[in-house]
Residue, then its C-alpha position, 0 to 999 in steps of 0.5 A: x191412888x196417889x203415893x205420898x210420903x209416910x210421914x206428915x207433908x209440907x203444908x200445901x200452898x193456898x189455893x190459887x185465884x184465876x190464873x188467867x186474869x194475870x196472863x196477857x192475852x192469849x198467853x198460858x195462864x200462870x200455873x201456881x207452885x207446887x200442887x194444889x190442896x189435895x181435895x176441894x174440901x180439904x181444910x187440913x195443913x198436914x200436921x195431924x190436927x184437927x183439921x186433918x181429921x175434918x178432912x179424913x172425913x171426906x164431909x160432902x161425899x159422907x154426906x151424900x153416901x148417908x144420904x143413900x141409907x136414908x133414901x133406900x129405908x123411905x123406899x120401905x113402907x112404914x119406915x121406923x126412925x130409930x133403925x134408920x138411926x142405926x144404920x146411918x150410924x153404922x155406915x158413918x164409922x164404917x165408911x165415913x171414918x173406917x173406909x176413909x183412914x183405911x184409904x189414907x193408910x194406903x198411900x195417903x192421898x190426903x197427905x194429913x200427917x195422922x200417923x199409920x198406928x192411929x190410921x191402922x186402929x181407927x180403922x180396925x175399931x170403927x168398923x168393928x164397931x159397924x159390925x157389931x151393930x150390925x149383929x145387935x140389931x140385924x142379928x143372923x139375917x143381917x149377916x150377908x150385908x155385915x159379910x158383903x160390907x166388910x169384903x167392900x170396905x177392906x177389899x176397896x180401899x186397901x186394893x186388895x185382890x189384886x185390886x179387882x174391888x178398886x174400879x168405877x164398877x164396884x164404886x157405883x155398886x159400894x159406895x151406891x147401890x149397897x147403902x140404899x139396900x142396907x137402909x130398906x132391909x134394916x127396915x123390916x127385912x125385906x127389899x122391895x122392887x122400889x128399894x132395887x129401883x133405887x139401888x140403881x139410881x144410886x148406882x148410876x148417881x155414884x157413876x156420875x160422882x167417880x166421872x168426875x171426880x177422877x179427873x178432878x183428883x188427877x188435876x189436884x194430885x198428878x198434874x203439876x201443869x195443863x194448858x189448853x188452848x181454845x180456838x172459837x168459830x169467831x177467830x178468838x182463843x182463849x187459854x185455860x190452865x189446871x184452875x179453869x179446868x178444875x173448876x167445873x169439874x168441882x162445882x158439878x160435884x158439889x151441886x151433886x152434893x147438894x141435891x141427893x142431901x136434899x133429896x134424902x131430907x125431902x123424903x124424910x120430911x114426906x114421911x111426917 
């Protein structure tokens, strides 16, 4: 977690264009002032606006999380839109809005300018309100998942106990396997074996999402200058700065997006 100032930040700098072109050959490419934006979807200047709470969003990675509701209720025969409805709902304000100001409130690695009071409240009604859907619709049988899902969501993002909940392991079981197995129980109450195979998939997929995207924060958020420098079987060199590092990282991550989305909609569609 990256520790930022309480109040709102400086507006960051514009993201920079390819260092390397601007260096000579076999020189360190031009490392931009000061760091960069603190997430490649980040579309917020730090003053609380609008635009923060785009980004407090975490959009392609709420997305992709939803997408796991949707995958887990196709795993259940005869899948019923309007719960499936629910539970998307419920999901997005407990982790696309709840889980994500909690994150903020703890260290804001963001850096939006959303005061700690509208954080702390946002949170605490989001996720009440994913609560009492939960009860509405699921009643006493739901009341595991509600119990197990309000453990994850405070336990995770506040690094509560000690921290034991904010690790790789229970990101993938989460952020991943959890949502599946809501979609398929909030169906008909049930969990079957494809519902626990796709548990796992999502689990291995969200795995594969903190792989790279830990690295992609620390290069955005901690690091304020990287050089490598390769050598090539040929005698050649070439040199790579924190840009031309990161930017794989980033598009790995959002063809990731893209494709557990579409994924989720191919199936629904399969259903009509």
């Amino acid at each position: 977690m990256t520790v930022g100032p309480d109040g709102p930040p400086a507006s960051p700098p514009p993201e920079p264009v390819a260092a390397a072109a601007a260096a000579g050959p076999g020189q360190p490419p031009a490392e931009p002032a000061g760091p960069l934006k603190s997430a490649f979807y980040t579309v917020g200047q730090g003053t609380g606006g609008l635009r923060d709470w785009v980004t407090l969003l975490h959009p392609p990675y709420t997305l992709w999380h939803l997408s796991y509701v949707a995958l887990g209720a196709v795993m259940v025969p005869h899948v019923v839109l309007w719960r499936l409805g629910v539970s998307v709902l419920a999901f997005f304000l407990a982790v696309g809005i709840g889980a994500h100001a909690l994150d903020e409130l703890n260290g804001r690695p963001l850096g939006t300018g959303i005061s700690r009071t509208v954080l702390a409240v946002t949170a605490g009604l989001t996720v009440a309100a994913a609560v009492a859907l939960g009860f509405v619709f699921g009643g006493l049988r739901g009341l595991p998942f509600i119990v197990v899902g309000g453990v994850l969501v405070y336990g995770y993002n506040l690094e509560l106990f000690g921290g034991r909940l904010h690790s790789d392991w229970w990101f993938g079981l989460a952020w991943g396997a959890f949502p599946v197995l809501v979609g398929a129980f909030a169906q008909h109450y049930t969990l079957p074996p494809a519902a626990w195979a796709m548990a796992a998939a999502a689990f291995f997929l969200s795995m594969g999402q903190r792989a790279l995207s830990t690295p992609a924060r620390t290069l955005r958020r901690r690091v304020r200058a990287v050089t490598v420098r390769i050598s090539f079987s040929d005698g050649s060199e070439r040199t790579l700065g924190r840009a031309e590092l990161l930017a794989p990282v980033e598009r790995a991550l959002r063809f990731f997006v893209c494709a557990v989305i579409t994924l989720a909609v191919a199936l629904l569609l399969a259903l009509r």
